[in-house]
N, C-alpha and C positions, 0 to 999 in steps of 0.2 A: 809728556814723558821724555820726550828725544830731548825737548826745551831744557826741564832740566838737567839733563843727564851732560847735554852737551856744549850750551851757553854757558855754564861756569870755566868751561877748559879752554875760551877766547882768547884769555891772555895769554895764553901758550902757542894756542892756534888760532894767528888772525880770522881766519877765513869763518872761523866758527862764530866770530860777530857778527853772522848775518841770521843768525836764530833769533836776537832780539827783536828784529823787524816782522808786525805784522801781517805787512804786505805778502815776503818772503815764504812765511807760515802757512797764510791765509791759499795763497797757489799751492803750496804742496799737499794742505788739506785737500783742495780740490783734485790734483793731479791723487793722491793716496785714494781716497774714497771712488772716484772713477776705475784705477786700473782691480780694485779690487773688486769692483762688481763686474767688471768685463773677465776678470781673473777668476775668481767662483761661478761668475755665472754656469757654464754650460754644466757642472756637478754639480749645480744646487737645480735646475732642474730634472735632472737624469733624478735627483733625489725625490725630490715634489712627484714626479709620473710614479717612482718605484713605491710609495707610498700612498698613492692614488689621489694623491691632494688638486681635485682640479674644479675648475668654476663652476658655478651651480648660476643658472641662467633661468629668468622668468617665464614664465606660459604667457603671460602679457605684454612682454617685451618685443621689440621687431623681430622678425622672423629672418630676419640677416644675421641676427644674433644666437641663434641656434646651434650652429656650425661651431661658437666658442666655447660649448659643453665640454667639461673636461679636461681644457687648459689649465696647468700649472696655475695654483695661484699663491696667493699669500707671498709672493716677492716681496714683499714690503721688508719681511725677516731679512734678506742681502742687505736690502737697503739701509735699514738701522742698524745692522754690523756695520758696515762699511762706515758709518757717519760716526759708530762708538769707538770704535778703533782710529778712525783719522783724528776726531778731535781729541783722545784722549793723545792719541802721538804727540799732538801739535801743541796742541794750546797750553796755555800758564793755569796748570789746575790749581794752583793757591789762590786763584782768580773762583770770586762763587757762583757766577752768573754763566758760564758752561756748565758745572755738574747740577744746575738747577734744568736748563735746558737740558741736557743729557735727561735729568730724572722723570718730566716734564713725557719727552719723548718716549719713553720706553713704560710712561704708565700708560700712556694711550695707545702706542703698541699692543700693551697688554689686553688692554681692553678691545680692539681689534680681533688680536689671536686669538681671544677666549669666542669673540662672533662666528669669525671666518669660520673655528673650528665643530661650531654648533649646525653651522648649515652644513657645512661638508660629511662630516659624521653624520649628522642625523636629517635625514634627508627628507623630512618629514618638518623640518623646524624651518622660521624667520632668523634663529642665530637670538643673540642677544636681545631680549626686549630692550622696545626704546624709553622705557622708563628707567631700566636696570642702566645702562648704555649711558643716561644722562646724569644718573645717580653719580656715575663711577668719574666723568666726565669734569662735573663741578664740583667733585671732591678735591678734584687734580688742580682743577684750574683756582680754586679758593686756594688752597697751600701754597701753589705761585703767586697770589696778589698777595696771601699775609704776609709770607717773607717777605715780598718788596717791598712792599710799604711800611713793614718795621726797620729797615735796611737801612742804613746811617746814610744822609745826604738823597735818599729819593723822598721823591711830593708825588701828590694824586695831582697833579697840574695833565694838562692835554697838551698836545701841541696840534696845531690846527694847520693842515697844506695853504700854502699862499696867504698865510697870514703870521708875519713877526712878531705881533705883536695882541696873539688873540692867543693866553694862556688861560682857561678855564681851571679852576682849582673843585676837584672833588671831593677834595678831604676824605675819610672814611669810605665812602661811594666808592670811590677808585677801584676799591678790591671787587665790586660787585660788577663796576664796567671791566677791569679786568677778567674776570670768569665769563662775561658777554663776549667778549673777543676772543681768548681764547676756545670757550667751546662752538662757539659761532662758527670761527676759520678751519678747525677739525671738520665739523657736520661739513661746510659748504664745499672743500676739497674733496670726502667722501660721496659726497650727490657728484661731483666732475668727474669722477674715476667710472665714464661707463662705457667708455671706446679708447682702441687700443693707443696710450701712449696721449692720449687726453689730458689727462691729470698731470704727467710726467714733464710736460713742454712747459706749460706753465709756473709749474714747482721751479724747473730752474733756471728761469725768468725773476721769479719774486725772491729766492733766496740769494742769487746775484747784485739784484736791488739793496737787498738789504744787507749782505755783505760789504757795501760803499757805505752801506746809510750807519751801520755799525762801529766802522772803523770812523768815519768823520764823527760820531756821537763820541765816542773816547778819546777826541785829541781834543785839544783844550786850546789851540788856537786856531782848527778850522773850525771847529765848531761855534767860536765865538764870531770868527768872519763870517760865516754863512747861517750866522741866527738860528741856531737849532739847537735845541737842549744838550749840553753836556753832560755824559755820564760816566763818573769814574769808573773803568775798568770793564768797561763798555765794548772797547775796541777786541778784547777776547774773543766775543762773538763771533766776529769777523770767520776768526777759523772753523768755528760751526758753522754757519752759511755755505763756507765753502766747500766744507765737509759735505752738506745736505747738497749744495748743487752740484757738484762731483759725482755722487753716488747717486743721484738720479739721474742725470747725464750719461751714466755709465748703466741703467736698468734700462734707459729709452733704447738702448741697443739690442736687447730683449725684448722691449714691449712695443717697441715700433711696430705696424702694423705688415704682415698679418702680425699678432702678438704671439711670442714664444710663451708668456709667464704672467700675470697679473699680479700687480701688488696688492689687493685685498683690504680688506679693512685695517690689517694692522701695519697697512703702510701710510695709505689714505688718511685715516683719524690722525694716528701719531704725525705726518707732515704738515696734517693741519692746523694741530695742536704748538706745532712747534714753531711755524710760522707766528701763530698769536702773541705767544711766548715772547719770540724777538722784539716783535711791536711794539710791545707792552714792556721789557725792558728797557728800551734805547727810548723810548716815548716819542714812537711813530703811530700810535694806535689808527690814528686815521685814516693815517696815508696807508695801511692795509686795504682799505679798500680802493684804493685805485692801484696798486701794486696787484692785486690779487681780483683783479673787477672780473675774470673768469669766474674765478670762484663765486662767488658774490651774486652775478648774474644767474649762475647756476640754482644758488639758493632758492635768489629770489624768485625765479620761474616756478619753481616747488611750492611755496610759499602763494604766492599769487594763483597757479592752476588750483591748489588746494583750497585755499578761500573764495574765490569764483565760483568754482563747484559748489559749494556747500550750500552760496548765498543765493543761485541762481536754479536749485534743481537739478543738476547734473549737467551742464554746459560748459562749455571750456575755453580757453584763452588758448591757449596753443594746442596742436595735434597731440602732444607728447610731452610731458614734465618729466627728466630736468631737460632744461632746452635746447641741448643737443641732439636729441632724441625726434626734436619738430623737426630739426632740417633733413634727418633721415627718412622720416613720414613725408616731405615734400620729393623726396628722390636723389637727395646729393648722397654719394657714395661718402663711405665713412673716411677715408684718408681725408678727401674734401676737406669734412666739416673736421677734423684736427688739426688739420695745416693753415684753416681761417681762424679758427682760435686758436692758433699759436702766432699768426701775426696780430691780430688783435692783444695778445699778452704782452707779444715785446714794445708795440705803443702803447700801451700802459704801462711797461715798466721806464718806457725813457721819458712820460710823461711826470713818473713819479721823479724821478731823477731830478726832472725840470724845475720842482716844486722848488730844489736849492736854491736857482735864484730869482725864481718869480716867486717873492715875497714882501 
């Protein structure tokens, strides 16, 4: 909105030629989406308590975990203000590839809040079945692969980390590995999100990543120097990223531990959703998994404890699925095990970084 409101008045006012620059954008979406979640926060919880919106906590879960009954949740709501509002400030909405990410985000938002709000109300429910949940999930994520792939100048092609010259072409497929990574990165960020400020370190680790990975996809001569698919109109993103790691950046000041506020499912699903999202536009699909290997690991411990179990009679691979949960069953206090995966994330994310020129 500012873009346009204010880029066209340059040739009057030089100074205003620095709205054309992504970069320029790209920081203020971050710096907007931050001070706005530090800025509503402390009344958006006074709201959350006054309406009695607080976490509902398992009988099976550790018994450290107890003591979080209660706590504000469903922060995730700041957070998708904060990222709707900056990127709409920032970005060139005549650009389609933010209001598909904007739409993207706020339907799995939805789907989130209709959860959160089924456990918290009825106290008595799981919240969303995970049929209904996946239903709603790959509705979302199918609409974002069709429009890509009928999108004038996108291919179902891969781009494959540390390899220039390894472009797999999926043709039609594309839309169905697209809804696999999309819904995929939703679920696996929602299993992260189970100590305080977990999910939150990570989130903007991977959306920083890809706010670099974004703007080189949309410029058309580094993208050509550094061998990575070109996508027109790409570089937009950039200001979502920034948006998203802004306004997480600016909740961890909340959810840091002890946590004041949880983001819930309809922050969790939606930032996972939207990370997929980016991947799949800029054609880094891959490199989400090393970008996002928190996540991923989180899954896969889920994944692997629940299949163990099944095929061995009730025996287990780790103390506790997802696996942050083991190191708490071994005795690391929980700041601990956040602040190890939060340096485990950032060598992952300058890992993925690295992929630029080791290829």
């Amino acid at each position: 909105m500012l873009y346009h409101l204010l880029y066209p008045l340059h040739e009057y006012f030089k100074a205003l030629n620095v709205f054309r620059y992504i970069t320029f954008r790209s920081i203020m979406a971050i710096m907007t989406g931050f001070f706005l979640v530090i800025w509503l926060g402390p009344a958006f919880i006074r709201a959350l308590q006054r309406h009695q919106i607080g976490q509902v906590v398992r009988d099976d879960g550790p018994a450290s975990h107890y003591s979080k009954r209660g706590v504000p949740t469903m922060g995730g709501l700041l957070i998708l203000f904060a990222v709707a509002v900056s990127t709409l400030l920032w970005a060139d909405l005549t650009n389609l590839f933010p209001w598909l990410l904007l739409g993207i985000t706020l339907w799995y938002g939805c789907i989130g809040a209709y959860d959160d709000y089924r456990k918290i109300k009825k106290r008595n429910s799981k919240g969303l079945s995970a049929r209904g949940k996946l239903l709603f999930q790959v509705a979302g994520a199918t609409a974002v692969g069709l429009v890509l792939f009928f999108h004038p100048g996108f291919d179902g092609q891969l781009s494959v980390p540390f390899f220039k010259g390894l472009r797999p072409d999926l043709g039609a497929a594309y839309v169905l590995f697209a809804v696999l990574v999309i819904v995929g990165a939703s679920n696996a960020v929602n299993l992260t999100d189970g100590l305080d400020g977990l999910a939150t370190g990570p989130t903007v680790v991977s959306s920083s990543v890809y706010l670099v990975f974004s703007y080189l996809a949309g410029h058309a001569v580094l993208s050509a120097y550094l061998q990575i698919p070109f996508v027109q109109g790409a570089g937009e993103l950039a200001i979502f990223c920034g948006a998203l790691a802004g306004s997480s950046l600016g909740f961890l000041w909340y959810n840091a531990f002890p946590a004041q506020m949880f983001m819930g499912d309809v922050g969790s699903l939606a930032i996972g959703g939207a990370l997929g999202a980016v991947a799949i536009i800029i054609k880094q699909e891959i490199l989400l998994a090393i970008v996002g290997g928190i996540f991923v690991m989180e899954a896969l411990s889920v994944i692997l404890q629940v299949g163990y179990f099944k095929m061995t009679g009730g025996r287990r691979i780790f103390l506790m699925a997802p696996f942050h949960h083991h190191f708490e069953k071994k005795g690391w206090v929980e700041p601990k095990v956040v602040v190890r995966f939060w340096i485990v994330s950032v060598i992952l994310g300058l890992t993925a970084l690295a992929t630029l020129k080791l290829r």
